[in-house]
N, C-alpha and C positions, 0 to 999 in steps of 0.2 A: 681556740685553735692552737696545734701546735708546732713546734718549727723543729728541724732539725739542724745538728751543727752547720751544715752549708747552705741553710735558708737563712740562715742568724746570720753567716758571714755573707751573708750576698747583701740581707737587710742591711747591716752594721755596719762594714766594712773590715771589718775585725778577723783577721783569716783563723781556721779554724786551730790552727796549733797555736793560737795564745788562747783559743777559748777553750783547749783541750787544757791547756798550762791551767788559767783559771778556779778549774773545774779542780786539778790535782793540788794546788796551795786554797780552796776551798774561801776564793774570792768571787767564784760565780760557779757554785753547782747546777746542773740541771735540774726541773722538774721531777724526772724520771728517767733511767732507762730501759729502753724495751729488750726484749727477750734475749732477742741476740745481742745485749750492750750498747745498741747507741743511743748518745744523748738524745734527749727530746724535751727543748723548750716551751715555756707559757708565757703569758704576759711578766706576770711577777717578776721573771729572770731579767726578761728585756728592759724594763723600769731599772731595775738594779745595774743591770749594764749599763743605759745612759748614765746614770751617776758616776759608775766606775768611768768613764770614756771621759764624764764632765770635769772630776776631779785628776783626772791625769793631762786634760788639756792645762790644768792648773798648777800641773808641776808636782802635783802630791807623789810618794814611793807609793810603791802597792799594800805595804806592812800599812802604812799612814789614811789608805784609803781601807783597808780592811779595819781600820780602829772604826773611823769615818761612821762605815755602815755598821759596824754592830753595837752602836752603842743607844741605838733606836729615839734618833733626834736630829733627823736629815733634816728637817724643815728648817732648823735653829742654823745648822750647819751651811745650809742653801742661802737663808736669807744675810749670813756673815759672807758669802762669797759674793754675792750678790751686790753688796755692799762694797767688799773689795775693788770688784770689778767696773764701776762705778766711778770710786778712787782713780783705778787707774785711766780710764777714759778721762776722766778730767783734766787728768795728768799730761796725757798724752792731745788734749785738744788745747791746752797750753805750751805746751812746747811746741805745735803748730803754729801757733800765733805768733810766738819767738822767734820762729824759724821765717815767717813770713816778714816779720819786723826788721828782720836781721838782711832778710834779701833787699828789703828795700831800702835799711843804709845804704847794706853796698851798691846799688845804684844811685847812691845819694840823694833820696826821694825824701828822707826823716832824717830826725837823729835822735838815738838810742840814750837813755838816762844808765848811769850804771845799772840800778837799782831794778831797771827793764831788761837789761842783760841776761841776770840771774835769778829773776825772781820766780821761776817755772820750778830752777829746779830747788829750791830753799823750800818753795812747794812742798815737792815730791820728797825730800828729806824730811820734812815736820811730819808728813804724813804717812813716811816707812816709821819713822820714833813709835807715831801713833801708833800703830799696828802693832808693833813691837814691844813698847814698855808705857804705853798710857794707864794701864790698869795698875801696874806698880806705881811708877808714879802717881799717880792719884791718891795713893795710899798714905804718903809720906809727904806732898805736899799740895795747899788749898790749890782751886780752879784757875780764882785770880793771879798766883804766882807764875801756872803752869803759862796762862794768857800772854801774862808781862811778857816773859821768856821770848813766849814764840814770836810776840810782836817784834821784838829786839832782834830778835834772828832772820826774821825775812826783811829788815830796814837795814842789817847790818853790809856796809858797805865792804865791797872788795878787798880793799887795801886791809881790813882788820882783818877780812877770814886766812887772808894772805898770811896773816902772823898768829893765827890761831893754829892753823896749818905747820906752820913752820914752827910752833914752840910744842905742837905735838910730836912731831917729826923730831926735833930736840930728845924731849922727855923717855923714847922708846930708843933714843940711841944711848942714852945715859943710862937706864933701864938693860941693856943688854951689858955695858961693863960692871954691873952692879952684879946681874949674875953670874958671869964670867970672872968676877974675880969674890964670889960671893961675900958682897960686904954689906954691913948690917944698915938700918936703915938711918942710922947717927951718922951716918960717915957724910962729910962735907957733898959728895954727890949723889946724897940721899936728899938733904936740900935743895940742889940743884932740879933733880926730879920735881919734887914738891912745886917750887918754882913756876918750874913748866905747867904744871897741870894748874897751879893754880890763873894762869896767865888765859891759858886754854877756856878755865870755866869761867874766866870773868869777861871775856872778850863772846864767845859763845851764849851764854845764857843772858848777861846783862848785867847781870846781881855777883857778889860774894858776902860770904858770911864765913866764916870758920862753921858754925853749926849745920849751912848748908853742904858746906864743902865736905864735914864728917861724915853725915847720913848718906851723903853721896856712893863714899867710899865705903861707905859698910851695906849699899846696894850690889855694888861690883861684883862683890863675893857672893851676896846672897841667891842672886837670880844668875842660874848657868848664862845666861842670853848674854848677859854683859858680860860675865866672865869669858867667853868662847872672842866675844870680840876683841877681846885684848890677847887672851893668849892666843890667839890665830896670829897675831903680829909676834910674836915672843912670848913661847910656851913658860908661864908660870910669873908673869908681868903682873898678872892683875894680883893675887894675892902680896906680890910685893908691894905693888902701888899701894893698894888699899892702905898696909900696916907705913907707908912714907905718911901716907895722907894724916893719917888717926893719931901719927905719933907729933907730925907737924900743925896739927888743929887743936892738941889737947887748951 
């Protein structure tokens, strides 16, 4: 059977001039068109279209979902979002719990442990990392360290993330007079920086090493991901950092 542009948007929802737009950036061609030019739909398209609708409820750009479908490995692609979305319900069915916890301090029914406070979203933090640089990290260090870490980070009480916060917050204001008066990484608040991060990684992770703290910093640079999060805060931070880091670790 087959449909035409206004039987797809009545089906879909999808009004006909983005399935016309579609059609012209060649994210969803028709079937065919008939004689006098109108589109005319098949199953095939329509399969493709749910995808396309699945992956933009997802957030994806269109350029991102055109990579998506043509690289002929939606199943692998499905079952990774699939998995996503999973994550996030979890996420989101603990911070309900939070929130119902939270109601019934405040009617003074319980009372709340720090550690119950915030421990939804230390969650949700370990498991954006995950999504984000678990494959890199993996690469550079064992399961068991990645483990310690994490354990250390969803135990880690308030009053230290308070001053992880705060010595980051530190290190990126010290970091902007370092560019602004472009001075080399020897200079006394090139230390100072060092300091900071190094305060940051010990309080955060659990662990220091000069050796972890190296490879760290020569991740920054290597994977854009990290990079882009530093220089979002102050364009061209993270190549600085890094050479504070490698020159303060040698």
């Amino acid at each position: 059977m087959y449909y035409s542009v206004k039987e797809v948007s009545d089906l879909t929802g999808v009004s006909t001039r983005t399935l016309r737009y579609y059609d012209s950036i060649n994210l969803l061609k028709p079937d065919h068109y008939t004689d006098k030019g109108y589109r005319m739909y098949h199953t095939a398209q329509l399969d493709r279209l749910q995808l396309i609708l699945f992956y933009k409820s997802l957030q994806f750009p269109l350029d991102g979902i055109q990579k998506l479908l043509s690289d002929g490995d939606t199943l692998s692609h499905l079952n990774l979002q699939r998995k996503r979305l999973i994550e996030q319900a979890a996420h989101i069915e603990s911070l309900i719990k939070v929130i119902d916890k939270t109601i019934s301090q405040q009617k003074g029914e319980i009372h709340m442990t720090e550690h119950e406070k915030f421990e939804a979203f230390k969650d949700h933090k370990l498991q954006e990392n995950e999504a984000k640089y678990g494959d890199e990290l993996r690469e550079k260090y064992d399961e068991a360290t990645l483990n310690k870490s994490h354990t250390h980070y969803k135990h880690l009480s308030q009053d230290s993330h308070d001053k992880a916060v705060n010595a980051e917050r530190k290190m990126f204001e010290l970091l902007h007079v370092m560019v602004n008066r472009n001075l080399d990484v020897t200079d006394p608040i090139g230390e100072e920086v060092f300091e900071c991060h190094k305060t940051w990684l010990e309080i955060m992770s659990g662990m220091y090493s000069k050796a972890y703290h190296f490879s760290l910093a020569s991740l920054y640079t290597a994977d854009e991901r990290f990079t882009q999060h530093y220089d979002d805060r102050l364009n061209g931070s993270t190549e600085l950092l890094s050479k504070i880091i490698m020159h303060y670790t040698k």
